[in-house]
TORLODREN-166736 format. One line per 10 residues: their letters; for each residue x, z negated, y of C-alpha. Coordinates in steps of 0.25 Angstrom, whole numbers, always signed. Layout:
TORLODREN-166736
A	X:Z:Y; ...
END
This chain:
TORLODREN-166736
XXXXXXXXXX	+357:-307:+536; +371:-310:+537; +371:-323:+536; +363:-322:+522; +372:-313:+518; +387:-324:+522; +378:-336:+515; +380:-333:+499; +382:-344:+490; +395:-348:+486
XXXXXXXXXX	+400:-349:+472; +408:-362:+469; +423:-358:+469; +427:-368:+460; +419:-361:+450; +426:-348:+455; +440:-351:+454; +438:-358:+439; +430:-348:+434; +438:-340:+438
XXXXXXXXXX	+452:-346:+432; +445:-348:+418; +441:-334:+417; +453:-328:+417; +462:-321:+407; +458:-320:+392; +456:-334:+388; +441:-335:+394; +437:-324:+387; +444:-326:+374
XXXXXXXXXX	+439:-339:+373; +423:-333:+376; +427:-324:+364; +433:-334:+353; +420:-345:+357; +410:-333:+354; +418:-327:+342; +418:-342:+336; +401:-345:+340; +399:-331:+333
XXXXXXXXXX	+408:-336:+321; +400:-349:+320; +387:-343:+319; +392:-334:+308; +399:-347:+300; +384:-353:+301; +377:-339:+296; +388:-340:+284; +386:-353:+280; +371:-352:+279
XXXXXXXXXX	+372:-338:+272; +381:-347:+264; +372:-358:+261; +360:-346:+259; +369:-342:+247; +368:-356:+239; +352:-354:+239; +349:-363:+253; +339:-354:+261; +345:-346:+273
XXXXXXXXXX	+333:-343:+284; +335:-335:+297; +330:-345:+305; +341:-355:+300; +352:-347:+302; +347:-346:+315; +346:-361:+317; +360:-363:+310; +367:-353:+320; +359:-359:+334
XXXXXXXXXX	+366:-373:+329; +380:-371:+325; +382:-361:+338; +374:-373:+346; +384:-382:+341; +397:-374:+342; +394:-370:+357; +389:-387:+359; +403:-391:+354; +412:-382:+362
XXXXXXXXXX	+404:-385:+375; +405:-400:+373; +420:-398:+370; +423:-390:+380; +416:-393:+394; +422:-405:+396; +437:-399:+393; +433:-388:+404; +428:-398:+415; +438:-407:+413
XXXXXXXXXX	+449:-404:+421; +440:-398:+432; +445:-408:+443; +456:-415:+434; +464:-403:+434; +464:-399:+448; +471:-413:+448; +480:-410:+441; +483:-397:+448; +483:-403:+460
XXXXXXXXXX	+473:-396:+465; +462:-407:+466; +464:-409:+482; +465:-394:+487; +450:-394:+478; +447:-405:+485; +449:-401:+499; +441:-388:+498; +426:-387:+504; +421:-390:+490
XXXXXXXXXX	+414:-401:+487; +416:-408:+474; +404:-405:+469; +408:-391:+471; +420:-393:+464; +415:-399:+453; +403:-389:+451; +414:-380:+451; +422:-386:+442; +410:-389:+430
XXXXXXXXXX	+405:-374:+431; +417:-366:+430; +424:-375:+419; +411:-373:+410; +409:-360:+416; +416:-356:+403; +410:-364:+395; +396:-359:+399; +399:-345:+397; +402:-348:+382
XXXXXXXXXX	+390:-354:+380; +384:-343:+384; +392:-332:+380; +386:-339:+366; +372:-336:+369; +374:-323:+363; +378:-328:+348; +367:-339:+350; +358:-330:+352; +360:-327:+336
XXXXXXXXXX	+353:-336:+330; +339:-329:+338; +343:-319:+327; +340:-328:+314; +327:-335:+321; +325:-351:+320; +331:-353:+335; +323:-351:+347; +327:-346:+362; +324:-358:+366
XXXXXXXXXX	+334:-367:+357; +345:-357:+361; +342:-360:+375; +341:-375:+373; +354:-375:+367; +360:-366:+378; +353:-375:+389; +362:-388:+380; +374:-381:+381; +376:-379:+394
XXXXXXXXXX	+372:-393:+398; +381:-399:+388; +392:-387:+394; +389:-393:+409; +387:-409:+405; +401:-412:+397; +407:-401:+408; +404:-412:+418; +410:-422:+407; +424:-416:+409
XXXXXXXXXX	+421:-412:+423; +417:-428:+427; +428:-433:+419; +438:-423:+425; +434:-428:+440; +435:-444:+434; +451:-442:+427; +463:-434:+435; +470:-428:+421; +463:-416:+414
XXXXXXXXXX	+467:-421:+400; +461:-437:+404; +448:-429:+409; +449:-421:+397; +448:-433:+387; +439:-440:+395; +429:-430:+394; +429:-427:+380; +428:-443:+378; +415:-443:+387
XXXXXXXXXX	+410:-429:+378; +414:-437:+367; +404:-449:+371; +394:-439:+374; +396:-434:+362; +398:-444:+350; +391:-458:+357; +377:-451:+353; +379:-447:+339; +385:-461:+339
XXXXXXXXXX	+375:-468:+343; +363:-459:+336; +371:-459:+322; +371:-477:+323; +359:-478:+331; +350:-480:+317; +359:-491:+312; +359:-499:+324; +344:-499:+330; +337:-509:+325
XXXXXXXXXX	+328:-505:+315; +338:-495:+310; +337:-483:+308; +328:-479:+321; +330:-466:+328; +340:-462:+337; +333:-460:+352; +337:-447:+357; +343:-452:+369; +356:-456:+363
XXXXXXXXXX	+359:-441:+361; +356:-435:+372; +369:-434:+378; +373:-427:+364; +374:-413:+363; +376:-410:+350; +362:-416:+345; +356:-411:+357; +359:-397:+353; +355:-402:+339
XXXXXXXXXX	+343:-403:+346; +340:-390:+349; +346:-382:+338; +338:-391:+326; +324:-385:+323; +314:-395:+321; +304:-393:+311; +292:-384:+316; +282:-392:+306; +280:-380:+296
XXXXXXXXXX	+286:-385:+284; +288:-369:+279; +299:-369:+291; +313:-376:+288; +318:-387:+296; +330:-377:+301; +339:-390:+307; +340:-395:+294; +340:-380:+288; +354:-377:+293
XXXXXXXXXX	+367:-378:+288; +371:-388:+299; +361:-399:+295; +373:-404:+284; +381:-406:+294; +384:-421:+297; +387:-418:+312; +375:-412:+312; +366:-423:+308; +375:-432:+318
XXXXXXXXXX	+369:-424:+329; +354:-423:+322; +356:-439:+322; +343:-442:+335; +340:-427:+336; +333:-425:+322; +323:-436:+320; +313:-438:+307; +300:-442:+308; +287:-441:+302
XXXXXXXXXX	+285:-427:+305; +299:-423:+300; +313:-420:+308; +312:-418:+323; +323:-412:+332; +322:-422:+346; +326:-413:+359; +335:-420:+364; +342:-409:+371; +331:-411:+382
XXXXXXXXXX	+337:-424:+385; +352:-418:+383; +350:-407:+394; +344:-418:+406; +355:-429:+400; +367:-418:+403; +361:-413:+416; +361:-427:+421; +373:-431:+415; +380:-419:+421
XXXXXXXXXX	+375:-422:+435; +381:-436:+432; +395:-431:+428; +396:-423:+439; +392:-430:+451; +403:-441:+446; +414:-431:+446; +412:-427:+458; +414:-441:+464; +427:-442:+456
XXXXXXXXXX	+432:-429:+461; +434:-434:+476; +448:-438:+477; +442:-453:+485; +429:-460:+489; +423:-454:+474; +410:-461:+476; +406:-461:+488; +392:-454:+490; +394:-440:+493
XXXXXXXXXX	+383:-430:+497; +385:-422:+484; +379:-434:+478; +365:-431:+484; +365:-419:+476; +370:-425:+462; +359:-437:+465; +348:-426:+467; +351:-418:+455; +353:-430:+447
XXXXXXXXXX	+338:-435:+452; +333:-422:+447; +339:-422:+435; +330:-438:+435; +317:-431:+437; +319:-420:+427; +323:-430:+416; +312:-439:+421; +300:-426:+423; +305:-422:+408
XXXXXXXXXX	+307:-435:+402; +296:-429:+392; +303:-417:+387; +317:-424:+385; +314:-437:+381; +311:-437:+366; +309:-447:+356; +313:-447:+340; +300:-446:+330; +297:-462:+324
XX	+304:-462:+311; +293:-462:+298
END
């Protein structure tokens, strides 16, 4: 018995001493504050302007409401994660570089797999907790229909992976560059590439397929998260043609940015528009690709001899096998294919 009782599992103390440096003081908390007051003032600038555009005779539903709300505090939420993880992880192992700090972290018991685990989960442990500390004012748009549980979950479930896969951007590209402001760019040039090389490549793929004008296959975009977000916060249409189409019933579907991003996700066909899943594909992509990211920097992060095989790489090789299989077992619920045009 006493021996059960001296065996409990201990927490990471990286993750201890980070969490708590970034917690103290004010700033924390006032920073939670502001982001929450500025989601609550976005969904009451989208109820305004569709009050507003009820007023010059367009037609005002609950459910679109609803489906206006879910995508503007998707979006909002998307962009702060994406432009923000990889600031936070960054100058996890830079700084302690330039802190001088690098070899006494070293020469602890903790092996760099530890530290680095460490090191992703207390930077975006922050980041997490507004995500959802936002649930609340998600939760809203339950309140004018047109938005299922489950979309609200899909695009919970898409936010934290984005939140954990460009994480292990900065966290990667702070463990390949020794200065925090050179890991700092590089990263954001990497999310950049994440980014902008899909909508680039969907927005000229019509022009330059021969014949033209053939549809953009849903692989180029799913390292993308803005469409794959656009993917689970568009309503396809349910067939009843008494129901409106509410993607395009918004008062986002204007947008140009917008139809950037629907640009792959929306298809036409013989049976009208159709919204592809290609969030499916996203979450597997971002799960491996964090893997990836990870198991690199923590070759990079030994001072010499980075790539010699270690035992830690048994694990990254197992879990990266798994992630195989399942992509592999599931091939048929993420793997989707655009409608044949007319």
């Amino acid at each position: 018995m006493q021996r059960l009782r001296s065996w409990r599992p201990q927490l990471n103390p990286i993750i201890v001493r980070e969490v708590r440096t970034r917690m103290r003081g004010v700033r924390p908390y006032a920073v939670l504050t502001i982001f929450l007051v500025l989601m609550a003032l976005t969904g009451l600038g989208i109820y305004q302007l569709m009050v507003q555009q009820a007023r010059f005779g367009g037609t005002l539903l609950s459910a679109q409401v609803g489906q206006a709300l879910f995508k503007g505090l998707a979006f909002v939420e998307l962009l702060l994660v994406v432009f923000l993880a990889p600031a936070l992880t960054s100058g996890a192992v830079s700084g302690e570089r330039e802190q001088l700090t690098y070899d006494m972290l070293m020469a602890t018991p903790l092996r760099p797999a530890q530290i680095l685990w460490g090191k992703l989960v207390a930077a975006l442990s922050y980041l997490l907790l507004l995500i959802v500390a936002a649930v609340p004012v998600f939760s809203v748009v339950l309140v004018f229909g047109g938005v299922e549980l489950a979309a609200l979950l899909k695009a919970l479930a898409l936010l934290v992976a984005a939140t954990v896969c460009f994480g292990a951007v900065g966290l990667f590209c702070s463990a390949l560059v020794h200065k925090t402001a050179r890991a700092t760019a590089v990263a954001y040039t990497l999310t950049l590439l994440l980014v902008g090389v899909p909508l680039l490549l969907a927005s000229v793929w019509g022009q330059v397929t021969n014949p033209p004008g053939q549809a953009v296959p849903p692989a180029v975009l799913y390292l993308q998260p803005f469409s794959a977000l656009l993917s689970v916060t568009t309503i396809a249409p349910t067939g009843d043609p008494a129901l409106p189409f509410f993607g395009y019933g918004d008062p986002f579907s204007g947008l140009p940015l917008l139809n950037i991003f629907a640009v792959g996700v929306v298809h036409y066909g013989p049976a009208g528009p159709v919204v592809l899943p290609i969030y499916r594909a996203t979450l597997l992509a971002y799960g491996l690709l964090t893997v990836l990211l990870c198991w690199a920097a923590t070759h990079l992060v030994l001072p010499n001899r980075r790539w010699r095989p270690r035992w830690s790489d048994l694990g990254f090789l197992l879990l990266i096998v798994i992630l195989l299989l399942v992509v592999y077992d599931a091939r048929s619920w993420w793997h989707v294919q655009p409608p044949r045009p007319f």
